[in-house]
TORZAPA-555845 format. One record per residue (C-alpha): residue number from 0; x, y, z. Coordinates in Angstrom, 2 decimals. Layout:
N
> num,X,Y,Z
> NUM,X,Y,Z
...
***
This chain:
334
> num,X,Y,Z
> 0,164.72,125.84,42.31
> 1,165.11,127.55,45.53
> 2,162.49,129.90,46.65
> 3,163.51,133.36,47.79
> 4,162.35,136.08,49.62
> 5,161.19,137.51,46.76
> 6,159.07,134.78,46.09
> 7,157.42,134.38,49.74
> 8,156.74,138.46,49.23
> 9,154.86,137.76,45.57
> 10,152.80,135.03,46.93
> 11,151.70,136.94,50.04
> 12,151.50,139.82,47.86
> 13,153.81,141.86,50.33
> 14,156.84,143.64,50.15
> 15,160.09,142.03,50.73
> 16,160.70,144.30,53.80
> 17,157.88,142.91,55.33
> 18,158.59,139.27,55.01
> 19,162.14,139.89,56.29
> 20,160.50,141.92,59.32
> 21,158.30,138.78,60.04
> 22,161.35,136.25,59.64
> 23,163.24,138.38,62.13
> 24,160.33,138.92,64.60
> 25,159.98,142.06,64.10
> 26,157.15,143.28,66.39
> 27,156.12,145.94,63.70
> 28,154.05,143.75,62.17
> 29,150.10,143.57,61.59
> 30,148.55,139.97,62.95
> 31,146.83,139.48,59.58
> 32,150.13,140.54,57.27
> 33,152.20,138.42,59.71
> 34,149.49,135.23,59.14
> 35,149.85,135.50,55.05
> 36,153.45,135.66,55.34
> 37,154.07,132.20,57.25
> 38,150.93,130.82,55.00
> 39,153.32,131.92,52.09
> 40,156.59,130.38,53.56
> 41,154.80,126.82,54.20
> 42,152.78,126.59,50.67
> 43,156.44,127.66,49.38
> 44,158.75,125.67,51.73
> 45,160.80,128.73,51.78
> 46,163.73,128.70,54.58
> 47,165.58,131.93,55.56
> 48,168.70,131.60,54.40
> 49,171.14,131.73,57.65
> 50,174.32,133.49,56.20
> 51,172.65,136.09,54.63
> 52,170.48,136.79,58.20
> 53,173.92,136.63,59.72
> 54,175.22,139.12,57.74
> 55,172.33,141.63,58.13
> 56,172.89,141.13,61.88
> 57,175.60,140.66,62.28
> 58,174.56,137.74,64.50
> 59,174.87,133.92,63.08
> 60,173.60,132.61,66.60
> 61,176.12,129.81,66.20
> 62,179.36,128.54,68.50
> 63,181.93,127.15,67.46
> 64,183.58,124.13,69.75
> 65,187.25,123.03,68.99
> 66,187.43,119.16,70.80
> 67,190.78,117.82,71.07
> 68,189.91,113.80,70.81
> 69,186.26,112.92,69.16
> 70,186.92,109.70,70.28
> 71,187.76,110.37,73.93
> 72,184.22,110.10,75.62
> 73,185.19,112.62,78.54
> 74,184.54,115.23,75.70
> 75,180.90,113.78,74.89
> 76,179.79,114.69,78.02
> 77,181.11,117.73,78.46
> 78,179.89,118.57,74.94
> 79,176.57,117.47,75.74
> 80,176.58,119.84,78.38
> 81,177.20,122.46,75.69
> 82,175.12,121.73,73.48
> 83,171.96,121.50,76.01
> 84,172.62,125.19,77.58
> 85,172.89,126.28,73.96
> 86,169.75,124.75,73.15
> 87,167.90,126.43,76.04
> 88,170.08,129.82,74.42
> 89,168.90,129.36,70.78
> 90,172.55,128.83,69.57
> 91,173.39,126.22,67.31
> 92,176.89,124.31,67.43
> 93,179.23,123.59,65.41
> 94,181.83,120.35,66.53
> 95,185.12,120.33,65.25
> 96,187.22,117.51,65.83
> 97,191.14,118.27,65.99
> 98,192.94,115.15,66.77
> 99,195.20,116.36,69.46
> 100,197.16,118.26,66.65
> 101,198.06,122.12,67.54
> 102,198.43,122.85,64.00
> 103,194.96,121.76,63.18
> 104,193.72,123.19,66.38
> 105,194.86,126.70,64.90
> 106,193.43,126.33,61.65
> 107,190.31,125.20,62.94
> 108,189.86,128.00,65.15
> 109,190.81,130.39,62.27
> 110,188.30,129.08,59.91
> 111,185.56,128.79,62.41
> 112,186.07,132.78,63.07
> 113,186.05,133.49,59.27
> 114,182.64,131.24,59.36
> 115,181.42,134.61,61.68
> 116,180.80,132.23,64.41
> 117,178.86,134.30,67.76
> 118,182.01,132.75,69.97
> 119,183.68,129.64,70.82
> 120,184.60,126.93,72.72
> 121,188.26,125.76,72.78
> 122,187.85,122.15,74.97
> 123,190.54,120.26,76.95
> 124,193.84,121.16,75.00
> 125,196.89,122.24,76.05
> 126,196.67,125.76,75.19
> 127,200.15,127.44,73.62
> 128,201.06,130.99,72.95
> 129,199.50,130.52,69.40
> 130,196.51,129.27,70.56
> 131,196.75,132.49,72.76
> 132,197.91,134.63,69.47
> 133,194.57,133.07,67.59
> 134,192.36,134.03,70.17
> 135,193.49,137.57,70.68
> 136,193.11,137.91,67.08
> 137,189.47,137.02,67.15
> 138,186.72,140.09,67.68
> 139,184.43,137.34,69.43
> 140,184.48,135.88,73.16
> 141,185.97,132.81,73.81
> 142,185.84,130.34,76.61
> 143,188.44,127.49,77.70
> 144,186.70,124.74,78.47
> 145,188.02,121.76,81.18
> 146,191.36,123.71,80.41
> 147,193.05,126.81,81.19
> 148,195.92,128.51,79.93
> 149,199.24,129.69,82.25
> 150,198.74,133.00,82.33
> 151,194.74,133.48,82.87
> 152,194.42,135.76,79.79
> 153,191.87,133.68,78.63
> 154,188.09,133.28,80.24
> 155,187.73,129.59,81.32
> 156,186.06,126.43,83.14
> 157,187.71,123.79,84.55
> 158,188.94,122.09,87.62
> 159,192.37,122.16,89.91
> 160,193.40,119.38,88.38
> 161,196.49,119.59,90.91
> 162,194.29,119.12,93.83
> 163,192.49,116.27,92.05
> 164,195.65,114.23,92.02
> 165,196.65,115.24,95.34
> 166,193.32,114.07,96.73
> 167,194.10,110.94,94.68
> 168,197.73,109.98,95.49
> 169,196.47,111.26,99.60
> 170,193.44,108.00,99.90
> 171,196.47,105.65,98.49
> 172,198.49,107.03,101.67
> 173,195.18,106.56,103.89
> 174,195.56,103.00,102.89
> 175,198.92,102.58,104.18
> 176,200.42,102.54,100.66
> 177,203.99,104.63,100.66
> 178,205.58,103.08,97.46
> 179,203.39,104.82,95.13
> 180,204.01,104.78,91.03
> 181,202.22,107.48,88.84
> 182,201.19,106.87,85.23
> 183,201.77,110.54,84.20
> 184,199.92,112.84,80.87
> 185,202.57,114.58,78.68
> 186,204.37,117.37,81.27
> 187,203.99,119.70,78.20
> 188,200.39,120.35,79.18
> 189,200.62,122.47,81.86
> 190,196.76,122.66,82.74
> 191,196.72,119.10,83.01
> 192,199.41,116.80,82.81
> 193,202.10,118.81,84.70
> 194,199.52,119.88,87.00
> 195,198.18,116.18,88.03
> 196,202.22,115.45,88.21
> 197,202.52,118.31,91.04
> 198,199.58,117.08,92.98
> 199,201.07,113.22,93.12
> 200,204.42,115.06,94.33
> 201,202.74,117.45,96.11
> 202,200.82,113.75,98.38
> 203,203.97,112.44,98.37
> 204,206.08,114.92,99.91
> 205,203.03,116.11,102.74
> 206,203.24,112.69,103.96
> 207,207.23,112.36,104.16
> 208,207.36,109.91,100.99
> 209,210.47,110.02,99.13
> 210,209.84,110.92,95.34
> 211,211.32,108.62,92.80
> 212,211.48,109.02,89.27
> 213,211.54,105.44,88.70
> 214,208.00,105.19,89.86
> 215,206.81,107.85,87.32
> 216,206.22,106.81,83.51
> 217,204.60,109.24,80.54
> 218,201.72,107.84,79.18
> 219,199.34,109.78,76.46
> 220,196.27,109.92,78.29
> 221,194.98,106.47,76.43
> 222,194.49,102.86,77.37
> 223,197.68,101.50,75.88
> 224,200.04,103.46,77.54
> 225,198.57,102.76,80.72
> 226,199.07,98.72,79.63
> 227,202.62,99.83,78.51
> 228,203.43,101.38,81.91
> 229,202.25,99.34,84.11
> 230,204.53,96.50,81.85
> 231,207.32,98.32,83.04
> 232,206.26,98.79,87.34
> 233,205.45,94.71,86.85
> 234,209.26,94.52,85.67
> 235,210.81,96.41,88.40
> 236,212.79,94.54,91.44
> 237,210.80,96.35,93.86
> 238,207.24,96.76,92.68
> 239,204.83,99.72,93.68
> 240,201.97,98.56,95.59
> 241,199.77,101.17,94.35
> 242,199.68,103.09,90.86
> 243,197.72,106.20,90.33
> 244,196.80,106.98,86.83
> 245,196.27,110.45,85.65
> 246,193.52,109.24,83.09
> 247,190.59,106.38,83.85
> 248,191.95,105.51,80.95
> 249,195.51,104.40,81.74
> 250,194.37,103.24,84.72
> 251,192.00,100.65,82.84
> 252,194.22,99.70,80.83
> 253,197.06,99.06,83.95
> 254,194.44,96.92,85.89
> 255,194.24,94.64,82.52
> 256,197.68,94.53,82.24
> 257,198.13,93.25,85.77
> 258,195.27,90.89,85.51
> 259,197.41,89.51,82.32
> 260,200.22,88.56,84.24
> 261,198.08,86.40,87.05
> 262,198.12,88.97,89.49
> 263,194.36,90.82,91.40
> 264,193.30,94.23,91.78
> 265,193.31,95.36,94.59
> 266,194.95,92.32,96.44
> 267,197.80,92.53,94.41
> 268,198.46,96.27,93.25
> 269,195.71,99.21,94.20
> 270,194.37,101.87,91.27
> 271,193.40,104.76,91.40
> 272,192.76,108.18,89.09
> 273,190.79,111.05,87.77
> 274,188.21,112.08,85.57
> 275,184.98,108.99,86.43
> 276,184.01,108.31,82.62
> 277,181.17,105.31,82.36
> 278,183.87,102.77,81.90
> 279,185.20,103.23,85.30
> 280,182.27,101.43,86.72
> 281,181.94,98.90,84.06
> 282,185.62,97.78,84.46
> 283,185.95,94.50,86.87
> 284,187.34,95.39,89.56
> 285,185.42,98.89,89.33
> 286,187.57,101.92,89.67
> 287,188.12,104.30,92.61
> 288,188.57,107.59,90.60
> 289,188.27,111.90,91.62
> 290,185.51,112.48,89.23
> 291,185.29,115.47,86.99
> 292,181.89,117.13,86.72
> 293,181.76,116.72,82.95
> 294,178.94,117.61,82.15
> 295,178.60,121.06,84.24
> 296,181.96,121.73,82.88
> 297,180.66,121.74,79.62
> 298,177.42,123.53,80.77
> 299,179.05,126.30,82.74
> 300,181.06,127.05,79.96
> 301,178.70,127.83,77.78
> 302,176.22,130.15,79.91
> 303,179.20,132.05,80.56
> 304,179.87,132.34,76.66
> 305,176.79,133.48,76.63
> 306,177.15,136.27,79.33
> 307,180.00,137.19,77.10
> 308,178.13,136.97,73.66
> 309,175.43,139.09,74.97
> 310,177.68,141.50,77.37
> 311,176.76,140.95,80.36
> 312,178.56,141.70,83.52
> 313,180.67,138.46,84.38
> 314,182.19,138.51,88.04
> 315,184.28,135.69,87.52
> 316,186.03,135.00,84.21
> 317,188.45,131.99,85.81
> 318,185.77,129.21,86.96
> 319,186.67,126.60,89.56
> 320,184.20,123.21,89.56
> 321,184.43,120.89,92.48
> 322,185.75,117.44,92.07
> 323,184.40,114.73,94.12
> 324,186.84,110.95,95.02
> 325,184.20,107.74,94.33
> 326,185.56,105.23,96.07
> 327,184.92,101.75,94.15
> 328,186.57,98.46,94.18
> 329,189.74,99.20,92.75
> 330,192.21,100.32,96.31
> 331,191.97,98.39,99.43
> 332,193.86,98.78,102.43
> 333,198.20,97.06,102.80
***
């Protein structure tokens, strides 16, 4: 049967006010009362029931984190990153997964506000106007994490993703490369997609390079549709001699594609993208990328949930990280 509070208080012959004073850590306690209470809760194996602390609270010390892709690992580091500040914060998390699907994106975050979560943590999506409708319904602080939405209603952590692809696309120019193809995210996702499409115009057109849509395919952010894409630039009468990828991702799975047909990275066609997961230096050749600080994106975003969960004054609401270009193996000079 499951012990109670009731119990702990019989068997340290206390009242249940008390024991609930020394679960909470309640200062108002005598040393010796406080000693028979936890000698009680370990000969009983009692443990404080969470919900019904929450309740008296008001406080359930947990976070909630929406992820768009559990199987994507840029969102285990970045929720590592969570999950360590909230650690050193005494929150506890709770992961939900939501396959890239907006409608299960909503009713996560709906049920994970009903669950009286402290706040949460909406990671990497492309944030709508009912994501924005969800969140303004909500009477707890919320952070966008390595996203943002269009407006800046919302508080959030990420990086300019346009600048990352501009930085990108601009050490392909370096190299001498002008006929440039660009495996593109969905342009429905403004804080990412569409923006890493602007930054590879934005390269082209700074250094007087005509923009062509032929050299631009959609992918999904995944490894096939980079194979699929780079199918199509191999197919072309005039091939690129460079392809940035907007995903490490796409771009592995371009460089396999073009070692398929025969052909040598980067003798044949040079690489390059964003985001530095681990695969990027485990792929042969290894990848030049613009890493994203995954990790700090993750971490930054929760210390300032917490500023929010506990009111503090918060300067900036809109956080910036630096990205950084690694240059590997993967682009070489024409």
């Amino acid at each position: 049967m499951t012990v109670t509070i009731y119990d702990v208080a019989r068997e340290a012959g206390v009242s249940m006010a008390t024991v609930s004073r020394v679960v909470n850590n309640n200062p108002n306690v005598k040393p010796q009362t406080r000693k028979k209470v936890y000698e009680a809760i370990e000969r009983l194996g009692y443990r404080p029931n969470a919900v019904a602390r929450g309740l008296a609270s008001k406080k359930t010390t947990t976070v909630g984190v929406v992820i768009p892709d559990i199987s994507n690992s840029i969102f285990a580091e970045v929720a590592r990153g969570i999950e360590d500040i909230a650690n050193m914060y005494h929150y506890n998390i709770i992961l939900c997964n939501a396959d890239k699907k907006k409608e299960k994106e909503i009713r996560v975050i709906n049920t994970l506000l009903e669950k009286q979560v402290d706040g949460l943590l909406f990671m990497g999506g492309t944030v709508t106007e009912d994501h924005i409708q969800a969140f303004q319904t909500s009477a707890v602080p919320i952070v966008l994490c390595a996203t943002s939405d269009e407006k800046g209603v919302i508080p959030s952590v990420d990086i300019d993703h346009e600048a990352a692809a501009f930085d990108a696309v601009s050490t392909l120019i370096r190299h001498g490369h002008r006929h440039i193809a660009m495996i593109s995210g969905t342009l429905q996702d403004p804080a990412n997609g569409y923006a890493r499409f602007q930054g590879y115009k934005r390269a082209l057109e700074t250094a007087g390079i005509p923009y062509d849509e032929d050299l631009v395919r959609i992918g999904n952010y995944r490894y096939e549709s980079g194979v699929e894409a780079m199918k199509y630039f191999l197919g072309l009468k005039k091939r690129p001699t460079a392809v940035f990828a907007a995903t490490d991702e796409m771009a592995i799975g371009a460089i396999h594609s073009i070692q398929d047909e025969g052909l040598k990275v980067p003798d044949d066609f040079s690489i390059i993208s964003v985001d530095n997961i681990r695969m990027a230096s485990m792929v042969r050749p290894q990848l030049t990328t613009v890493a994203q600080p995954m990790y700090d994106l993750g971490a930054v975003a929760m210390r300032l949930l917490t500023k929010l969960m506990k009111k503090e004054t918060v300067e900036n609401p809109r956080v910036i990280l630096p990205h950084e270009t690694i240059m590997r193996l993967s682009v070489s000079h024409i």
